[in-house]
N, C-alpha and C positions, 0 to 999 in steps of 0.2 A: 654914388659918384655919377657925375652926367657926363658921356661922352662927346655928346653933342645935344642940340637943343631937345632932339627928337628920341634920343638913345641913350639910355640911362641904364648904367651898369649894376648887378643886382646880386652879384659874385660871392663870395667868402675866405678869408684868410683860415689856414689852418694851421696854426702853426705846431700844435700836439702833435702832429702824428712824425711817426721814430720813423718807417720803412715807408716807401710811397713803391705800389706795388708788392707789398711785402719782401723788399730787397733791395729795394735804393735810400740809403740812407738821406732824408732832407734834415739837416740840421737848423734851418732856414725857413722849415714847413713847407708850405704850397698852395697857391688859390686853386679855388676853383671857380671857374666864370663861369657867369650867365649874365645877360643882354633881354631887358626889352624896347620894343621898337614901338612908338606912337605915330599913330596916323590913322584915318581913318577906320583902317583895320590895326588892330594889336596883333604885335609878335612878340613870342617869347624864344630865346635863342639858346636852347637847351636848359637842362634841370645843372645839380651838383650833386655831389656825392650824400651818402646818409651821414656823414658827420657834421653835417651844415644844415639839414633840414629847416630846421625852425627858422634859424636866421634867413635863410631863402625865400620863405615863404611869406616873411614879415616882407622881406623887401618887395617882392613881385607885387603883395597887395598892397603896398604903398605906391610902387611905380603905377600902378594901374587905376588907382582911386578907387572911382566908382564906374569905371569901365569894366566890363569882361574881358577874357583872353580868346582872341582871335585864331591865335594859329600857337603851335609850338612846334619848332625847328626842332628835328633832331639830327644833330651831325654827327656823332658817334653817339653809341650803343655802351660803350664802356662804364660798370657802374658809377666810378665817379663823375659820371657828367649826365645819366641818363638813373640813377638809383630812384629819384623821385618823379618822375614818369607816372605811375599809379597814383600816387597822391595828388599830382597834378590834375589829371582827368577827375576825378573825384570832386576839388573843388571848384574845378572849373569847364562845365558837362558841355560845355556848347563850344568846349576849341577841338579846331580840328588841329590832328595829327600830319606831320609834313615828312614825311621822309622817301627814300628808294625803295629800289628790289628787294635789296639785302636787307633793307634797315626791319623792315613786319616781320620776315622770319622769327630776326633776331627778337624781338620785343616779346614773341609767343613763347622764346623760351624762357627770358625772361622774366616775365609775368603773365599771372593767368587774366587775361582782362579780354572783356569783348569791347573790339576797337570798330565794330558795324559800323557803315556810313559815317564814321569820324576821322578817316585817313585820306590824304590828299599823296597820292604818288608822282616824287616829279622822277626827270632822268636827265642827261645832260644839255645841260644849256636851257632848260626850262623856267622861266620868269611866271614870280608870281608879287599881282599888285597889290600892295596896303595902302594907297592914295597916291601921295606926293611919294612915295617910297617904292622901287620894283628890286626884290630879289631876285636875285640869279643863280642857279644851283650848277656846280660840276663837283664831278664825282671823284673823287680819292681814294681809289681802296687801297689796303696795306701802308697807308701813313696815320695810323698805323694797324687798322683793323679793315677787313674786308666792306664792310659800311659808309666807311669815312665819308662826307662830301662838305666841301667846302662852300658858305654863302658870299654871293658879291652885292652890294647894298648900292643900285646904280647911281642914285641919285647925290649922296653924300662921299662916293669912294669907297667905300668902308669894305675891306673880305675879313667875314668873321671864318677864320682859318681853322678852325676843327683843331686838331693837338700840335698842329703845324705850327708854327714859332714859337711855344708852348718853353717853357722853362719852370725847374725846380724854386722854391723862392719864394719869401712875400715880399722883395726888395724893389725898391724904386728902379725906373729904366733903365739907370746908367747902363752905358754900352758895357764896361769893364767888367758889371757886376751880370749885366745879362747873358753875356758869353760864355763864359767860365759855366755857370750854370744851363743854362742855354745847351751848350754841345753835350754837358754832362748828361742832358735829359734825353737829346736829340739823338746822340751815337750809342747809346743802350737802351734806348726805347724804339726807335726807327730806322738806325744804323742798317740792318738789314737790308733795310727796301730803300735802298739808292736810286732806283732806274724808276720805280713809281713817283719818287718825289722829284727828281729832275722832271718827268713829265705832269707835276703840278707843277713847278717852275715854269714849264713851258705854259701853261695856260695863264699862271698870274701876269706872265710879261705879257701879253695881250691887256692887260686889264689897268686902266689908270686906278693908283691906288692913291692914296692919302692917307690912309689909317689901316693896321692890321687889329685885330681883336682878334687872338687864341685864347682856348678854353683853359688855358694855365698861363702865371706871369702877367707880365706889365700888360696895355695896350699899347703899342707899337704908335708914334707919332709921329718923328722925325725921322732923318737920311732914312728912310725905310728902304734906299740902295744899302745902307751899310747891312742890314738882316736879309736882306736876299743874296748876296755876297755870299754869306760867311754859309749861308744854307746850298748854295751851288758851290762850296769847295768841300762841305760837309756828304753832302749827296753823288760827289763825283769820286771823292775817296783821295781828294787832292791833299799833302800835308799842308798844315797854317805856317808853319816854322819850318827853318834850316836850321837843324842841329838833331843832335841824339841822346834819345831817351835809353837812358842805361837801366832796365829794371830786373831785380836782383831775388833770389829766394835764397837767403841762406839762415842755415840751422842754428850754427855757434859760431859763428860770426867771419871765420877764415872767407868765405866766399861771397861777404858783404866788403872785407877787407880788398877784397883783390878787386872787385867792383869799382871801386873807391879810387883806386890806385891804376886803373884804367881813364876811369874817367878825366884822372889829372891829367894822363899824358894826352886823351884828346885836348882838354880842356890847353895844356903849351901848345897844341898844335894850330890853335886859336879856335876850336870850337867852341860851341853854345851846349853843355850837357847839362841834364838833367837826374840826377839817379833818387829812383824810385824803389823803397822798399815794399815789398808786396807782400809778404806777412806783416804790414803795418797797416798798409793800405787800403783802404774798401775797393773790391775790382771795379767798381763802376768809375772811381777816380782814376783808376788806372787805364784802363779803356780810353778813356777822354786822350789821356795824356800821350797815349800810342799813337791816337789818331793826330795829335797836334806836330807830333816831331817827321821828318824824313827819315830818319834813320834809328834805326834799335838794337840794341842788342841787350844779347835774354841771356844771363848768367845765375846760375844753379846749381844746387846741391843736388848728388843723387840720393835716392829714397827709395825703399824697397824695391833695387834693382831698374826704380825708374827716373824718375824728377820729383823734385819736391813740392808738394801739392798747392801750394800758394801760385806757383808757375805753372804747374798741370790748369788751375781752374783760371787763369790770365788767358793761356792758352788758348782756352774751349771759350771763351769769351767773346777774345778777336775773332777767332774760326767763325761763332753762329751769327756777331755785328759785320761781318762781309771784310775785315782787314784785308788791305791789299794794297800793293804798287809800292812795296817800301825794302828796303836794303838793310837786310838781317846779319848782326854777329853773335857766334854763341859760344859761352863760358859756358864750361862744366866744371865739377870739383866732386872727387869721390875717394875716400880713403881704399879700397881695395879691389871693389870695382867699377870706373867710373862708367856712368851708363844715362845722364841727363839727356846728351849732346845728342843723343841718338831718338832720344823720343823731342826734343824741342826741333830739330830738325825734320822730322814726320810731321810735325805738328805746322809749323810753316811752309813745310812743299804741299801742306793739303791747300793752303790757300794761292789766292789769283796774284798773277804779275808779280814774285816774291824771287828775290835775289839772296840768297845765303852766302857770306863772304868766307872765304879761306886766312888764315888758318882756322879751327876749331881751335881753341883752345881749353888744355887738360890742363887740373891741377890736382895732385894729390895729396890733399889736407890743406896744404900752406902753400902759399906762392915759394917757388925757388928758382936760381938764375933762368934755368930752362923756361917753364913756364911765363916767367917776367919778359924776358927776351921774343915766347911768342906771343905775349901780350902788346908788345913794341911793334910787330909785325901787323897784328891786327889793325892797333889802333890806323897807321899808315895806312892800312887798307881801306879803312873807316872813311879819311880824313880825303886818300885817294879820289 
């Protein structure tokens, strides 16, 4: 694929693989990019994982002819974008190595290779020229790995963005189908580190762009306002939507019931709900979904004196992706002794800016007037 006259894409589609990180389900698969750059010096703009090898290596030496390889970028460490690194030096003895501080460490543990006189260390805001082309290096660490650094390609526009607008997916740009994936990738892979990527945001707005290239996903061509957008409501922790996400643990079904019968009466109150079963669900789908709505509420079975573990591991999910600033209601149900409402509520006062609404509502087994009546109270509370 050519990205421009000078930049010719050298990536891989995967679409085999089940877990990406051994836990994100990609139904969809996933590329993995790589980039090189002609000019009078050649750059290559990281490797890809070892499930792509061959085809990688076909393409680099087709992009390259009968030139040599100049330089090789590396902007994460991460095996799937840096696994063929050693293979790389091996066939190509005379390119130098391009990375940071953090990046050598990381390489030595990685592989056992002598990199003598073949590394080129930049640090921020450091330009390096391949002719009519100058790179420009800043640094990103924790988006998602202490290493990260993003390149900006002066001459053409172009920031090859490291895992930065990166999405799950071998699908075409569309915006509808890049989002959905997109944030699914974004908010359980980086979610964490908000306050790092708002300040890559702050350095891209500085930067006339025209093109993004992430090492996963589409390349980025147009409105590239709309993906800086949605990456500065993502990074600040802002909801997409007005309305609420109902997500639900229940055993035999009484407490999926009462979920249901909730969500109606938002739903006359004219809200926008959602409800989400989460022993159906892959957390990582769920996660997304938390983050898209303003408002939640966590309705659950008790379980050995605690919560039902579909809702225990949603929980620990939000907690370690940084959830915050959003307006919580919690359903419990427990036949004898109800005890959910007491660990979901721990579980969201450990997190930032978080509002738990009154009433809690108990149910014992089955919905009945009492409990329906403070389900009516809630929802009001909700909609309040």
């Amino acid at each position: 694929m050519v990205i421009t006259d000078d930049i010719i894409y050298v990536g891989a589609e995967d679409s085999s693989l089940d877990l990406f990180e051994s836990q994100y389900p990609v139904p969809d698969g996933v590329t993995y990019n790589s980039y090189v750059i002609l000019d009078e010096k050649t750059a290559v703009m990281d490797t890809v994982d070892n499930r792509a090898t061959g085809q990688w290596l076909d393409q680099v030496k087709e992009a390259l002819g009968e030139r040599k390889a100049d330089y090789l970028i590396i902007s994460h460490m991460e095996p799937d974008h840096a696994a063929n690194l050693a293979r790389f030096t091996e066939l190509y003895p005379e390119a130098v190595i391009v990375g940071n501080a953090k990046t050598f460490p990381s390489i030595r543990q990685f592989f056992h290779m002598d990199l003598e006189g073949r590394t080129l260390l930049v640090k921020e805001g450091d330009t390096l020229s391949l002719g009519r082309h100058t790179l420009q290096f800043f640094m990103a660490p924790m988006v998602h790995w202490p290493e990260v650094m993003v390149t900006y390609e002066q001459t053409e526009k172009i920031l090859f963005s490291a895992d930065a607008f990166g999405t799950f997916g071998v699908h075409s740009g569309l915006k509808e189908q890049w989002t959905e994936e997109a944030a699914r990738y974004y908010l359980n892979i980086v979610g964490k580190y908000g306050v790092q990527v708002q300040s890559l945001l702050k350095k891209a707005a500085g930067l006339e762009l025209r093109m993004i290239c992430p090492l996963h996903g589409p390349v980025l061509k147009e409105d590239l306002g709309f993906y800086l957008e949605k990456y500065q409501i993502w990074s600040s922790y802002e909801p997409e939507n007005h309305g609420i996400l109902v997500a639900v643990a229940s055993i035999h079904g009484n407490t999926r019931a009462a979920a249901e019968e909730l969500a109606q009466m938002l739903r006359d109150r004219g809200e926008r709900v959602e409800v989400l079963d989460l022993a159906r669900t892959d957390v990582s789908y769920a996660v997304r979904k938390a983050f898209a709505w303003d408002r939640l509420v966590l309705a659950a079975a008790t379980y050995d004196a605690g919560v039902f573990p579909p809702m225990e591991a949603f929980l620990s999910h939000l907690k370690s992706k940084n959830y915050q600033k959003r307006t919580v209601a919690l359903v419990e149900n427990g036949t004898w002794a109800p005890g959910a409402a007491k660990e979901m509520r721990a579980a969201v006062e450990a997190m930032k800016q978080m509002t738990v609404l009154e009433p809690v509502v108990t149910i014992r087994s089955a919905l009945n007037e009492d409990s329906r009546n403070a389900m009516e109270q809630l929802a009001g509370k909700l909609v309040g």
